[in-house]
N, CA, C and O atoms as a DFTB+ gen file, in Angstrom:
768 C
 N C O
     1  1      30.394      -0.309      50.768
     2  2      29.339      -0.931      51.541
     3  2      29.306      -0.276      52.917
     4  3      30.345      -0.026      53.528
     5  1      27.807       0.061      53.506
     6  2      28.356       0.438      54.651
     7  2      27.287      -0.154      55.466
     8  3      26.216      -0.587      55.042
     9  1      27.770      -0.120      56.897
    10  2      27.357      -0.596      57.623
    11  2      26.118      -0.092      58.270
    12  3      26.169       1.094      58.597
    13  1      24.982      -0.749      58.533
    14  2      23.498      -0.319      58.448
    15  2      23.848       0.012      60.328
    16  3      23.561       1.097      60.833
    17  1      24.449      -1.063      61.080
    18  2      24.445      -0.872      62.960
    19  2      25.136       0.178      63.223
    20  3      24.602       1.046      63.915
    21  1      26.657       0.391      62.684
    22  2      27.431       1.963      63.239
    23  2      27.840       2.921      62.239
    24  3      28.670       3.813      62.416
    25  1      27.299       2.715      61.337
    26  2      27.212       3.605      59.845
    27  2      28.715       3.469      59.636
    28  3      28.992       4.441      58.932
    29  1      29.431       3.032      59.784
    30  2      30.924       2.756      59.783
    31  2      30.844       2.386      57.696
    32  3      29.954       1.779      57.101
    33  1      32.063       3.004      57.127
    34  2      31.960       2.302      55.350
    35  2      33.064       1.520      55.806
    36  3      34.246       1.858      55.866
    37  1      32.456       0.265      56.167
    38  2      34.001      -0.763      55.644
    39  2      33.861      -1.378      54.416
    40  3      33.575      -2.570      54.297
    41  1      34.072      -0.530      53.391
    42  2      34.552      -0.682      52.155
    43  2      34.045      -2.272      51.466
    44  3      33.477      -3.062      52.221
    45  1      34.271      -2.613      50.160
    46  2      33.947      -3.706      49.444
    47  2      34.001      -5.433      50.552
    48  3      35.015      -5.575      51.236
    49  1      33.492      -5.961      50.583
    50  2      33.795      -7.311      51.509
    51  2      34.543      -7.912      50.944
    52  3      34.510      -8.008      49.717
    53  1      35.334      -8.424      51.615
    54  2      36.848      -9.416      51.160
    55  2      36.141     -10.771      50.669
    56  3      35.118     -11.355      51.027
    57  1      37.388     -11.091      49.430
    58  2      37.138     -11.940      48.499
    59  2      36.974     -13.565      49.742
    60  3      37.661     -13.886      50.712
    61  1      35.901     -14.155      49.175
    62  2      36.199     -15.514      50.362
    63  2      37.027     -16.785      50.090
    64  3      37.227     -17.733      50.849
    65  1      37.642     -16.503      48.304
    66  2      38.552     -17.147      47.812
    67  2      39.667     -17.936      48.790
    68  3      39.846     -19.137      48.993
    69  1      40.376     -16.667      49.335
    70  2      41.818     -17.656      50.207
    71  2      40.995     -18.701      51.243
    72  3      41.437     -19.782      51.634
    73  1      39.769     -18.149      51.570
    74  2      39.467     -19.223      52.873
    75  2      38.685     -20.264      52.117
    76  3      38.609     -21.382      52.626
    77  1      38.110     -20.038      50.995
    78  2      37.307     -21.400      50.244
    79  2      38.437     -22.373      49.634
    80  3      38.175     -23.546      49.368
    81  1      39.306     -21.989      49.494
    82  2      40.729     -22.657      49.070
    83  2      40.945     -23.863      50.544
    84  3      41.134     -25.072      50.416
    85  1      40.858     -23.184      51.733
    86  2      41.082     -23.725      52.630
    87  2      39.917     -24.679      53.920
    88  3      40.268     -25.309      54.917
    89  1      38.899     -24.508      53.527
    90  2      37.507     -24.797      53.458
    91  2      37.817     -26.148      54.554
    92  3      37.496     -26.257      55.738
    93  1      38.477     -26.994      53.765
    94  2      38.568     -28.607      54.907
    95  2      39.396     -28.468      56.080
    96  3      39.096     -29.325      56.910
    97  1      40.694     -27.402      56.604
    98  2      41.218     -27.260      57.487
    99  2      40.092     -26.783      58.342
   100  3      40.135     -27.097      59.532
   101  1      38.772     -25.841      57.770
   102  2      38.105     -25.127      58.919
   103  2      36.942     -25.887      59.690
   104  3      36.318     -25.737      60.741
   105  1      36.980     -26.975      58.392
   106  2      35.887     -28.172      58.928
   107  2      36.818     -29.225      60.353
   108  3      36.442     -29.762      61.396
   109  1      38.317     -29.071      59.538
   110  2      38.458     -30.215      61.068
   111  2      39.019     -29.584      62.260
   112  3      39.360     -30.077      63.336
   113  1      39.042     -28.051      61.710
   114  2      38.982     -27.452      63.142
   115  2      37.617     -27.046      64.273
   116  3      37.516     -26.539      65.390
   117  1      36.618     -27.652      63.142
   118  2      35.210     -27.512      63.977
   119  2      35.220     -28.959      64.706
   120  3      34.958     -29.240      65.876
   121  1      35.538     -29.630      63.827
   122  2      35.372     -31.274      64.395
   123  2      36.126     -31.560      65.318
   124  3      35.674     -32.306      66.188
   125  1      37.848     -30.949      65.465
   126  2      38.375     -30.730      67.262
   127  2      37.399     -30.293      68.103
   128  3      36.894     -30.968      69.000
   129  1      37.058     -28.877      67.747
   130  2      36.468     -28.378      68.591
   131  2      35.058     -29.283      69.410
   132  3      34.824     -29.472      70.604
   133  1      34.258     -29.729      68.063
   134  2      33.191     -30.536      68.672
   135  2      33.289     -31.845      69.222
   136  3      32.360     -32.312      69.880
   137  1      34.541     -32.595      68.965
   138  2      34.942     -33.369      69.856
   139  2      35.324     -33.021      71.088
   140  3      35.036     -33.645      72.109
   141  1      36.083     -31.863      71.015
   142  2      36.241     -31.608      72.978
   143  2      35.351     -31.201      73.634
   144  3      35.411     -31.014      74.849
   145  1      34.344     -30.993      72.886
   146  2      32.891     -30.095      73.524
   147  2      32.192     -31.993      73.649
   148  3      32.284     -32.460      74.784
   149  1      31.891     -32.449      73.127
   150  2      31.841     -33.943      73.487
   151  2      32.339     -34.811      74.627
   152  3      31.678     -35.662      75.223
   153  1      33.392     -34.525      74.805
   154  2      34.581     -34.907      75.662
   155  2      33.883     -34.245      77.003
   156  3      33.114     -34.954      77.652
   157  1      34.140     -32.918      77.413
   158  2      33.690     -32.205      77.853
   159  2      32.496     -32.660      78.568
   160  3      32.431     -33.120      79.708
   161  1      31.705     -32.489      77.846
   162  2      30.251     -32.996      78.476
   163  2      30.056     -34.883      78.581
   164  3      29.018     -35.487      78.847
   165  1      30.692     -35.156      78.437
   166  2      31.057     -36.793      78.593
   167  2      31.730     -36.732      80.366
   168  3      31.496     -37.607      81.201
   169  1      32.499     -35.602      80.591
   170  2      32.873     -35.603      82.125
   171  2      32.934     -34.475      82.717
   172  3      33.957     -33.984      83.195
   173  1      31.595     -33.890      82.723
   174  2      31.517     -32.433      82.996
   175  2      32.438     -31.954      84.646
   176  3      32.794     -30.783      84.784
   177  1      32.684     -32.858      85.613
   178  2      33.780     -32.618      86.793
   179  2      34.871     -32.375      86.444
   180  3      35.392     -31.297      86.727
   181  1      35.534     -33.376      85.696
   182  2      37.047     -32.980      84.445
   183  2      36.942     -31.812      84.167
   184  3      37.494     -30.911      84.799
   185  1      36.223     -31.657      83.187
   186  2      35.809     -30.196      82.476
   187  2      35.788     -29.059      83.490
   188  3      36.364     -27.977      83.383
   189  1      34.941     -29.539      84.605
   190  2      34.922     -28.163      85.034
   191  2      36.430     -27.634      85.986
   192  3      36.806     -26.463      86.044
   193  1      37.144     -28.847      86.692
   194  2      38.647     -28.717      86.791
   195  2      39.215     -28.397      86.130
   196  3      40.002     -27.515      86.473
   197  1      39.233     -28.868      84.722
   198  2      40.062     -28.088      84.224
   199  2      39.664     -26.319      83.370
   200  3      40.406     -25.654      82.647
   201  1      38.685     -26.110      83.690
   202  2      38.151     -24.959      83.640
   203  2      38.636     -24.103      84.637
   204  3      38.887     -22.910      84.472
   205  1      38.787     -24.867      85.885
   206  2      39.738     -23.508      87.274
   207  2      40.678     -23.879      86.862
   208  3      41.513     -23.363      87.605
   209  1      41.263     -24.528      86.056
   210  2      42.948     -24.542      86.367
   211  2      43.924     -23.765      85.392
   212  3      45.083     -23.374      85.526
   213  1      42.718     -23.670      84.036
   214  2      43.030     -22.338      83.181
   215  2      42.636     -21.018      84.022
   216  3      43.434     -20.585      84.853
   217  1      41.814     -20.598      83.874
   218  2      41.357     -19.903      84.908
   219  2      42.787     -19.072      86.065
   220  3      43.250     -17.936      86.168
   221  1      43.028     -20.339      86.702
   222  2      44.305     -19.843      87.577
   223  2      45.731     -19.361      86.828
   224  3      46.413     -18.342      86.928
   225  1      45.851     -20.605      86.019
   226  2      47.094     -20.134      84.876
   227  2      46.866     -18.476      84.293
   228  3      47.721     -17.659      83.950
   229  1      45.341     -18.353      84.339
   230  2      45.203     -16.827      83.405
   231  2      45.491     -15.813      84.975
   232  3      46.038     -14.720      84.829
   233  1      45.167     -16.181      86.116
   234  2      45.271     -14.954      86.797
   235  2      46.810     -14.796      87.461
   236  3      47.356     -13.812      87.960
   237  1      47.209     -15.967      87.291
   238  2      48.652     -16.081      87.620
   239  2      49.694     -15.351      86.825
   240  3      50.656     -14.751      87.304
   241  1      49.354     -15.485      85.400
   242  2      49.887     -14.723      84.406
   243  2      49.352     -13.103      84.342
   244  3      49.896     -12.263      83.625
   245  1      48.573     -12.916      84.930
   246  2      47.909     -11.530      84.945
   247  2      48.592     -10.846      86.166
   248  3      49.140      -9.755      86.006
   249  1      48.575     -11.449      87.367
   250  2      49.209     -11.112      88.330
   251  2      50.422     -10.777      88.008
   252  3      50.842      -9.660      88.310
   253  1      51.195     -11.682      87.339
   254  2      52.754     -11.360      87.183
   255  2      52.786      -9.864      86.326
   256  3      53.003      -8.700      86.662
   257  1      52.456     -10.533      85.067
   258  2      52.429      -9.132      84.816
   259  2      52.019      -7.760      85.003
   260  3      52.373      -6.756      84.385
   261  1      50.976      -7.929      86.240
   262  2      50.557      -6.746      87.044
   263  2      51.915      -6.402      88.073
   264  3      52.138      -5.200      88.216
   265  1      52.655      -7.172      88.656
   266  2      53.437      -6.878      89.279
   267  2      54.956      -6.203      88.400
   268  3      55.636      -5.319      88.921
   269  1      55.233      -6.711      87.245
   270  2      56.560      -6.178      86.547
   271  2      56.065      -4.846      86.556
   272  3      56.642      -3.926      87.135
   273  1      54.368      -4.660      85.544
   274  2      53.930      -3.171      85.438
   275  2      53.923      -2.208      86.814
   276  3      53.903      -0.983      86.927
   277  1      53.945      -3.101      87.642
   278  2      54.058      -1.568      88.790
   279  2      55.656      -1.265      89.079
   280  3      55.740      -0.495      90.035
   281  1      56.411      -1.478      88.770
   282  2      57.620      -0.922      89.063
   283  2      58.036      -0.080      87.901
   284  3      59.117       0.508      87.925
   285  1      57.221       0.002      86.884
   286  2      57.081       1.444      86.027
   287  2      56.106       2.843      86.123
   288  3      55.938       3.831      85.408
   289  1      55.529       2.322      87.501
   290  2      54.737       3.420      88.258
   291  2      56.043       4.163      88.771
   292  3      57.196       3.731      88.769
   293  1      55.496       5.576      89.278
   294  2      56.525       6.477      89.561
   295  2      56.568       6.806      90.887
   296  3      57.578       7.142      91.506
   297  1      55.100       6.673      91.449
   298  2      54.845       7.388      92.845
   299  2      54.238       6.255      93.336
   300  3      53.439       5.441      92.874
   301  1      54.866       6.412      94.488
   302  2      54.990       5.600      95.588
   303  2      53.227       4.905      95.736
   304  3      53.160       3.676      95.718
   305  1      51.882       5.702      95.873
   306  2      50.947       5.028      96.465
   307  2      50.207       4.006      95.043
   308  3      49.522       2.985      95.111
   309  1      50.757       4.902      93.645
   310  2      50.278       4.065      93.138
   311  2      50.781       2.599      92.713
   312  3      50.079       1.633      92.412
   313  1      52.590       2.712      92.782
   314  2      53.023       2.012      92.372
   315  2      52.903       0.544      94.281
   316  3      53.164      -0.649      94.127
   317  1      52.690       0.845      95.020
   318  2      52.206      -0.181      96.290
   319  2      50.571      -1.126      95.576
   320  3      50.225      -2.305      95.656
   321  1      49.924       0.098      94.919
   322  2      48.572       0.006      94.553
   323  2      48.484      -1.432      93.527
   324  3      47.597      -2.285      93.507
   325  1      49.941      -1.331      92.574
   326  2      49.871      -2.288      91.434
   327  2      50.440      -3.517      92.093
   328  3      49.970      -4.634      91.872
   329  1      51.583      -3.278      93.006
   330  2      51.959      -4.475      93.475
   331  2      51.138      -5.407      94.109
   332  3      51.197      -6.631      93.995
   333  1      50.302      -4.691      94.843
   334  2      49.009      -5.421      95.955
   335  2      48.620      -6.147      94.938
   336  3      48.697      -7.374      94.876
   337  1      48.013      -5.114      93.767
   338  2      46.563      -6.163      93.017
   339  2      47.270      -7.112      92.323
   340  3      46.633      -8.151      92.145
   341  1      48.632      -7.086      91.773
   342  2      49.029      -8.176      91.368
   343  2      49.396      -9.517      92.286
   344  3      49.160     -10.640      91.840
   345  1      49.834      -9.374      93.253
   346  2      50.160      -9.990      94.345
   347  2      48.435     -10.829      94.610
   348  3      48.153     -12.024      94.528
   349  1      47.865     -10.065      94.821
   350  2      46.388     -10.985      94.799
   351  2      46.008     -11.927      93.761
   352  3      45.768     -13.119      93.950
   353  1      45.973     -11.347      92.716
   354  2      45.957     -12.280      91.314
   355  2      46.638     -13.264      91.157
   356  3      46.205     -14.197      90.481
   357  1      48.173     -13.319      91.880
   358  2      48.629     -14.717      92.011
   359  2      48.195     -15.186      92.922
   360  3      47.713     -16.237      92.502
   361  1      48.020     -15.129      93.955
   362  2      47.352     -15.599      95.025
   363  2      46.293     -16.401      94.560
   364  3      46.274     -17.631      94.588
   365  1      45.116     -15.403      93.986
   366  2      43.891     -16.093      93.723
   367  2      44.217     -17.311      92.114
   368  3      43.410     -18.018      91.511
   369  1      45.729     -17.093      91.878
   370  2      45.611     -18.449      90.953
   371  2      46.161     -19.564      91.645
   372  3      45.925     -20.712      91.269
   373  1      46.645     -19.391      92.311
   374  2      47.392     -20.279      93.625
   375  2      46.233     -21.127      94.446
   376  3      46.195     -22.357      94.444
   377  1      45.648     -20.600      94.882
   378  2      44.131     -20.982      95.415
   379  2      43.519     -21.622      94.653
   380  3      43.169     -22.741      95.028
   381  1      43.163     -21.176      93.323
   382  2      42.201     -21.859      92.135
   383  2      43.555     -23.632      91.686
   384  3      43.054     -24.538      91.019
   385  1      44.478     -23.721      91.979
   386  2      45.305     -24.576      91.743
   387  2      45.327     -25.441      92.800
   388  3      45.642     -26.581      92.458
   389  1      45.076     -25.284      94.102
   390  2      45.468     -25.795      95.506
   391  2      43.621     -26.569      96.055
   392  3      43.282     -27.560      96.700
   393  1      42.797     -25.321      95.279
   394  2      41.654     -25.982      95.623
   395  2      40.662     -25.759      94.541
   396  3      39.894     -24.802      94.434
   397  1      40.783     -26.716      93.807
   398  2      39.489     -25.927      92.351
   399  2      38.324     -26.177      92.314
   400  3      37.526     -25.649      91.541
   401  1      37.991     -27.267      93.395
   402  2      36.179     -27.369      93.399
   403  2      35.954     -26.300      94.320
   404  3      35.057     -25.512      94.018
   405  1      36.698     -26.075      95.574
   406  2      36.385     -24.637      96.276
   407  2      36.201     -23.322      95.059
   408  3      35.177     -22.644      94.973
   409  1      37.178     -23.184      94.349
   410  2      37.056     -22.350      93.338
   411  2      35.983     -22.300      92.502
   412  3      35.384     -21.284      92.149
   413  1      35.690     -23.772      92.106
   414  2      34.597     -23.879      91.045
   415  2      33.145     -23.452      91.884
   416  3      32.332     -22.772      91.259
   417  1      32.906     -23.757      92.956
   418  2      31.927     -23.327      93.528
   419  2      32.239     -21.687      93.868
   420  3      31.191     -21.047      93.942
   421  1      32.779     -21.332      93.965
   422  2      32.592     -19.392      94.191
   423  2      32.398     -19.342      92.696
   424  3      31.188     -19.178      92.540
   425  1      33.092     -19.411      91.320
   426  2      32.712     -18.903      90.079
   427  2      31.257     -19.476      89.450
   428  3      30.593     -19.130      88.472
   429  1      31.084     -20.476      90.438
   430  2      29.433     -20.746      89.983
   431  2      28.607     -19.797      90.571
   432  3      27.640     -19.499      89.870
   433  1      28.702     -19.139      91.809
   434  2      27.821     -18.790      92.891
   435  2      28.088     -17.071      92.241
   436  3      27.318     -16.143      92.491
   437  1      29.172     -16.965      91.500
   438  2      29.153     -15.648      91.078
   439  2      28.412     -15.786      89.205
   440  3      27.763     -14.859      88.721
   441  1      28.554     -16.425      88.830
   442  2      28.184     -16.844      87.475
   443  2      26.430     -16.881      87.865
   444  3      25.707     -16.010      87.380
   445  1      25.953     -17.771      88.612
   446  2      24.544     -17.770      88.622
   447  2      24.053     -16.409      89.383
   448  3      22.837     -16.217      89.343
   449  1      24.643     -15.688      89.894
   450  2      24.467     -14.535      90.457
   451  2      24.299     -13.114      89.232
   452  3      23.658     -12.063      89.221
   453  1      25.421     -13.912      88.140
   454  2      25.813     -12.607      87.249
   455  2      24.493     -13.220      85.601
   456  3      24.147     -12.363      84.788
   457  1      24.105     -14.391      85.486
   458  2      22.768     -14.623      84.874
   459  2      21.435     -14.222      85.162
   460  3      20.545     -13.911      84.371
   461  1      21.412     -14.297      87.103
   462  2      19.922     -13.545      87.525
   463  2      19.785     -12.321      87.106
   464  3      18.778     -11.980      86.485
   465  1      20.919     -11.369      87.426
   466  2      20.904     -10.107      87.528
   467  2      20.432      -9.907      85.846
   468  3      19.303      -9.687      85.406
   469  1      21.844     -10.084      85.035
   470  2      21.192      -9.823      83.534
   471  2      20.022     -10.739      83.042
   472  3      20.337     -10.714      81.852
   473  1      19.482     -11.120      83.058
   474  2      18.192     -11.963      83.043
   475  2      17.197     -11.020      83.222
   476  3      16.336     -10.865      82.356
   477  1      17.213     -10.176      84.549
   478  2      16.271      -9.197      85.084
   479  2      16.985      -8.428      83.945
   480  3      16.806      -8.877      82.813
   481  1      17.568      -7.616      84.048
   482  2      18.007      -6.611      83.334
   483  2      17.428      -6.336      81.829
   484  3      16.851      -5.365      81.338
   485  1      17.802      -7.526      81.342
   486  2      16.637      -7.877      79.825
   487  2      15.691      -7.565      79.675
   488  3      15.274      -6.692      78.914
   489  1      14.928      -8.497      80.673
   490  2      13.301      -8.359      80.889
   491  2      12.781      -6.843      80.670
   492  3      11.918      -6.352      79.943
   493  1      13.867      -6.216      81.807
   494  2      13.350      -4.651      81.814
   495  2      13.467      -3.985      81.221
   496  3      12.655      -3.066      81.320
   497  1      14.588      -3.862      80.076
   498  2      14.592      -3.443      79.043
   499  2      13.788      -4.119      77.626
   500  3      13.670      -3.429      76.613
   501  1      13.293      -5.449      77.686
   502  2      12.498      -5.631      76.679
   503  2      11.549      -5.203      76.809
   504  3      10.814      -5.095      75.828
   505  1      11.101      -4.732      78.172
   506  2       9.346      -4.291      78.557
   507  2       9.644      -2.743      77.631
   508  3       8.863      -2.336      76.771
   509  1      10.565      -2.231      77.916
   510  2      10.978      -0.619      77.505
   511  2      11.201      -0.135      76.918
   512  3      11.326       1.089      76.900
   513  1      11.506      -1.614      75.426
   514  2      11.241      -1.522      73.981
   515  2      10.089      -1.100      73.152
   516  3       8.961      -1.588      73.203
   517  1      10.553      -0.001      72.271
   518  2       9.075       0.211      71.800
   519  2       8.206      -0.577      70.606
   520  3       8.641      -1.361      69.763
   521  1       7.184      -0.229      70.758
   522  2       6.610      -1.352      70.200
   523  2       7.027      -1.402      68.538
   524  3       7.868      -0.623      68.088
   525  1       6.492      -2.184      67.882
   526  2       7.179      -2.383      66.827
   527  2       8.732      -3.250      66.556
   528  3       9.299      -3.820      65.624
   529  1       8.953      -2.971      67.843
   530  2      10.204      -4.071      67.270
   531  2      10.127      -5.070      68.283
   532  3       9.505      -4.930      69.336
   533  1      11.000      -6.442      67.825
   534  2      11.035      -7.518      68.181
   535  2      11.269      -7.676      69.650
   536  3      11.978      -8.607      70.033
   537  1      10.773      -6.908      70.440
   538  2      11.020      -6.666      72.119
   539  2      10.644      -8.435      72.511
   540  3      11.615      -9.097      72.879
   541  1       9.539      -9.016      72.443
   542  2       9.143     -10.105      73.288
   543  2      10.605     -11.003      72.998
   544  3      10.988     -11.861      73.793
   545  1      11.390     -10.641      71.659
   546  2      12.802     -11.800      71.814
   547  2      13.946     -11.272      72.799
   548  3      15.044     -11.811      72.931
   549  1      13.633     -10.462      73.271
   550  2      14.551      -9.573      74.465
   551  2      14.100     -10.854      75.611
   552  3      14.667     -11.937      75.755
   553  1      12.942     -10.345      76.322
   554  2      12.144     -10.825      76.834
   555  2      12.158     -12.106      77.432
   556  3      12.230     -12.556      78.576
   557  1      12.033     -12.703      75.864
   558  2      12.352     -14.345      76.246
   559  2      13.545     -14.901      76.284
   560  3      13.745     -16.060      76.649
   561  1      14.642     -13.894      75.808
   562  2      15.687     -14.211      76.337
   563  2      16.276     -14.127      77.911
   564  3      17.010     -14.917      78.504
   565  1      15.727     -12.981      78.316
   566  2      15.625     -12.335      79.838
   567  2      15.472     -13.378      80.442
   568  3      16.337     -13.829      81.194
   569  1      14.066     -14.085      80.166
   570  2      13.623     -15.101      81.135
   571  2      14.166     -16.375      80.881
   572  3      13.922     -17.229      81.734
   573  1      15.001     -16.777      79.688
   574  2      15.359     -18.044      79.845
   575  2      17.199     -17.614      80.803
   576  3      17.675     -18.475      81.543
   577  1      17.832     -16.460      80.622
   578  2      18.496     -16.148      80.795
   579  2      18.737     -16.391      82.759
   580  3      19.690     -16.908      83.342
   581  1      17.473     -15.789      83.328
   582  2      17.128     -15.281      84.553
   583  2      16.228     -17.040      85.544
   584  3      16.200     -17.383      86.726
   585  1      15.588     -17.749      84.086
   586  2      15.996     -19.128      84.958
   587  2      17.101     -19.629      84.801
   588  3      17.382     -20.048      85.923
   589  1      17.909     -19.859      84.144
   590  2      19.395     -20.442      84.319
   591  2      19.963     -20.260      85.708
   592  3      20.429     -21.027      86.550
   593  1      19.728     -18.810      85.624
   594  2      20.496     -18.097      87.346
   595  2      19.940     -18.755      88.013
   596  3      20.670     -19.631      88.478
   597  1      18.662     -18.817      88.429
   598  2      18.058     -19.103      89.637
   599  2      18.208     -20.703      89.871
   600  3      18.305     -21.143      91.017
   601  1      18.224     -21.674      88.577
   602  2      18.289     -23.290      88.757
   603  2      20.064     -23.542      89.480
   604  3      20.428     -24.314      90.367
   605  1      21.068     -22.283      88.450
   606  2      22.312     -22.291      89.299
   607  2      22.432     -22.323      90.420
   608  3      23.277     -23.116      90.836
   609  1      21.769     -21.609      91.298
   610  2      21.919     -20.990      92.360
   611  2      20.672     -21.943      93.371
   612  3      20.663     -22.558      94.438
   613  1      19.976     -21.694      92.574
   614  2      19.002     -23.295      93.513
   615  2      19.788     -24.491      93.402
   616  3      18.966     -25.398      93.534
   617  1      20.539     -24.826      93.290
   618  2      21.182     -26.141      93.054
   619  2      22.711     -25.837      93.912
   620  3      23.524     -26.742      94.099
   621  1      22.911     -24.516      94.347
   622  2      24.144     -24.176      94.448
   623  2      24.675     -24.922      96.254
   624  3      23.809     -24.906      97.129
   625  1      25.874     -25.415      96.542
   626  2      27.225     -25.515      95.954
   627  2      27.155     -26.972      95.142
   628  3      28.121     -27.532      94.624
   629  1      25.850     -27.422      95.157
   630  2      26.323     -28.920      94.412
   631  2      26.409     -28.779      92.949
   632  3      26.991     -29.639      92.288
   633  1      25.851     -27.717      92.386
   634  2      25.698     -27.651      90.781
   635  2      27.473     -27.206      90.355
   636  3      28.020     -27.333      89.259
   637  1      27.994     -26.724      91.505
   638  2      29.249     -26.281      91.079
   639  2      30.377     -27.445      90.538
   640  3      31.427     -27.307      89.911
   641  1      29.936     -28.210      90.873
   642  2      31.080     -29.669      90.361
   643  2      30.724     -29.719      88.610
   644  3      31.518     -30.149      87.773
   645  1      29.233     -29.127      88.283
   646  2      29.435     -29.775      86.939
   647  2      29.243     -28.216      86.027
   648  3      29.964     -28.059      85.042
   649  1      28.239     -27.101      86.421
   650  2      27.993     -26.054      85.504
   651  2      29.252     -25.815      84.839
   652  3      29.255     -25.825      83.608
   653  1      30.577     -25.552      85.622
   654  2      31.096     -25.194      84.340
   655  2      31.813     -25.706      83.268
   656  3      32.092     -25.160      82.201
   657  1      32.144     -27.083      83.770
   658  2      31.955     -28.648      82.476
   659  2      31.160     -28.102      81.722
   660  3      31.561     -27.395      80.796
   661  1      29.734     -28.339      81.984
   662  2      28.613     -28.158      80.837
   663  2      28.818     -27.227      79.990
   664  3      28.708     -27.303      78.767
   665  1      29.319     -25.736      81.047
   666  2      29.440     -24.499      80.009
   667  2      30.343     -24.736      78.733
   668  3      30.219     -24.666      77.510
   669  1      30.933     -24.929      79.295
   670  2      32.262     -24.890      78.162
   671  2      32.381     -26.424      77.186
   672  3      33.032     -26.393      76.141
   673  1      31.755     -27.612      77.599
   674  2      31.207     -28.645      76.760
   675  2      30.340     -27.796      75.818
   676  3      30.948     -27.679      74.754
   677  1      29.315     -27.244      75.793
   678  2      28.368     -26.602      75.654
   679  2      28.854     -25.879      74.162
   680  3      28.453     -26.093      73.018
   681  1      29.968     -24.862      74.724
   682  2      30.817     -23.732      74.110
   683  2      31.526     -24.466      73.022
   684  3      31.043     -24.364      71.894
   685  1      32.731     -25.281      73.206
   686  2      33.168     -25.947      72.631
   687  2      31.896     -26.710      71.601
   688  3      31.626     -26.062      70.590
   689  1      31.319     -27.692      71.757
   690  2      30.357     -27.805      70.687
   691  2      30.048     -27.343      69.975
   692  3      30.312     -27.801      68.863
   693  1      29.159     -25.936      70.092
   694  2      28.076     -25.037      69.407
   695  2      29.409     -24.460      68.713
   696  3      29.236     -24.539      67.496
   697  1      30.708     -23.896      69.016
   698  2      31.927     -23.652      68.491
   699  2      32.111     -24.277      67.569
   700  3      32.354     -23.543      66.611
   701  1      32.132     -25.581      67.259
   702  2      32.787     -27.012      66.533
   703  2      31.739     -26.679      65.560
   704  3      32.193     -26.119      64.561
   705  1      30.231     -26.894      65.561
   706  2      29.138     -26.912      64.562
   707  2      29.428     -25.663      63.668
   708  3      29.294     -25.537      62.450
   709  1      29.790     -24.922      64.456
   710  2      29.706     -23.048      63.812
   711  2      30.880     -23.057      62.494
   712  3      30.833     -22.733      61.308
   713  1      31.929     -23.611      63.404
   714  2      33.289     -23.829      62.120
   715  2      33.015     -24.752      61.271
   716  3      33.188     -24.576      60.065
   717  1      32.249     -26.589      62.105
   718  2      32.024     -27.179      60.421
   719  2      31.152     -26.366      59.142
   720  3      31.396     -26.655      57.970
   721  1      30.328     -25.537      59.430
   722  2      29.042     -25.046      59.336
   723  2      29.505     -23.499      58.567
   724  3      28.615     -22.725      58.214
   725  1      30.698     -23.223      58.399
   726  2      31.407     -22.288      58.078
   727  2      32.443     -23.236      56.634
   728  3      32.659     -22.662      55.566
   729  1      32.715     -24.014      56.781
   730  2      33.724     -24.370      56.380
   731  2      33.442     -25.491      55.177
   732  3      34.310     -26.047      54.503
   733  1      31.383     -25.753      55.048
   734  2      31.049     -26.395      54.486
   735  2      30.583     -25.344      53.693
   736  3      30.708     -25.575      52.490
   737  1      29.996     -24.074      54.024
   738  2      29.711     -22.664      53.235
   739  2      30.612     -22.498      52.285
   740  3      30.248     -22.069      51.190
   741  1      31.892     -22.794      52.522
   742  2      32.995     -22.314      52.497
   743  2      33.144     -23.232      50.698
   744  3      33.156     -22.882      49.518
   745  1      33.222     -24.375      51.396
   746  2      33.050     -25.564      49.909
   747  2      32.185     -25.308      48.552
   748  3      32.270     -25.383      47.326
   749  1      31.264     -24.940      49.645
   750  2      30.130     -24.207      48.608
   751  2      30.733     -23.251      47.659
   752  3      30.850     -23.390      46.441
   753  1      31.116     -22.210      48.433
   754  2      31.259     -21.020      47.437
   755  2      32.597     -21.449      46.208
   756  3      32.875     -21.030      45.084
   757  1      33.075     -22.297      46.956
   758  2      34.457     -22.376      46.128
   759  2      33.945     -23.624      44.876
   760  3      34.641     -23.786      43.873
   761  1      32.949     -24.257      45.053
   762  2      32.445     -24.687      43.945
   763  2      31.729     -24.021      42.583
   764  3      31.618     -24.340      41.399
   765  1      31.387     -23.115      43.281
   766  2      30.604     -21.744      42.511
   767  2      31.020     -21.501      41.549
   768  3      30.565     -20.560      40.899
């Protein structure tokens, strides 16, 4: 079989047997999921706290290990180079821990910043699509994409207490549906 997007042959498709065998574990791992995406959007401030506080745990852990990796640098400017940026990365999880609605408001103000931009970006490339293909779904993605940014950012620092609750309520959900929604396929085939 090969692949029509990167001409890649990945060979015959795997049997869906072992996972139709297992079909109800993937359903109640959708149904966690869509319960915390529930949860989630039930207290999108929670949510979005605890959204910086992973967040910090990840740059804290990134930092560290940016810092062990520079003492396997050899020369002096680069190995100062790794210590700095790791040294910041804890820092900036230290910060995201000490103050996370401060935090949550800069990753909103950069988040609705980083939707305008690709929003535009779409647009301009759906205009630059040639005709014949499905360009206006570029398009309308652009623009639903490119108001998101702008309602972020029009709303901004107060939207920051809840956008990224919502996001990840949001995520988590559409996550949860995807696995029940997989896992009921799944029943299917194994009835077959």
């Amino acid at each position: 079989m090969s692949n029509t997007i990167t001409g890649l042959d990945l060979g015959p498709p795997p049997s869906l047997a072992p996972l139709s065998a297992k079909w109800g574990w993937i359903v109640a791992l959708g149904a966690i999921y869509a319960v915390a995406g529930l949860l989630a959007l039930g207290s999108v401030i929670t949510a979005t706290v605890v959204s910086v506080y992973f967040i910090g745990i990840m740059m804290i852990v990134a930092g560290a290990a940016e810092v062990v990796s520079s003492f396997q640098i050899k020369t002096w400017g680069r190995f100062l180079f790794w210590l700095v940026l790791g040294a910041l990365y804890i820092v900036a999880g230290f910060i995201a821990f000490t103050n996370p609605l401060l935090t949550a408001a800069g990753l909103t103000l950069v988040l609705g910043a980083a939707l305008l931009v690709s929003g535009l970006v779409r647009i301009f490339l759906g205009f630059g699509m040639k005709h014949g293909t499905p360009w206006i779904w570029v398009v309308i993605s652009g623009a639903i994409t490119l108001l998101l940014g702008l309602i972020i950012l029009a709303h901004w620092p107060v939207s920051s207490l809840s956008v990224l609750g919502i996001f990840l309520g949001v995520d988590l959900l559409m996550a949860g549906i995807g696995w029940i929604s997989v896992g009921l396929g799944l029943r299917r085939v194994a009835a077959v």
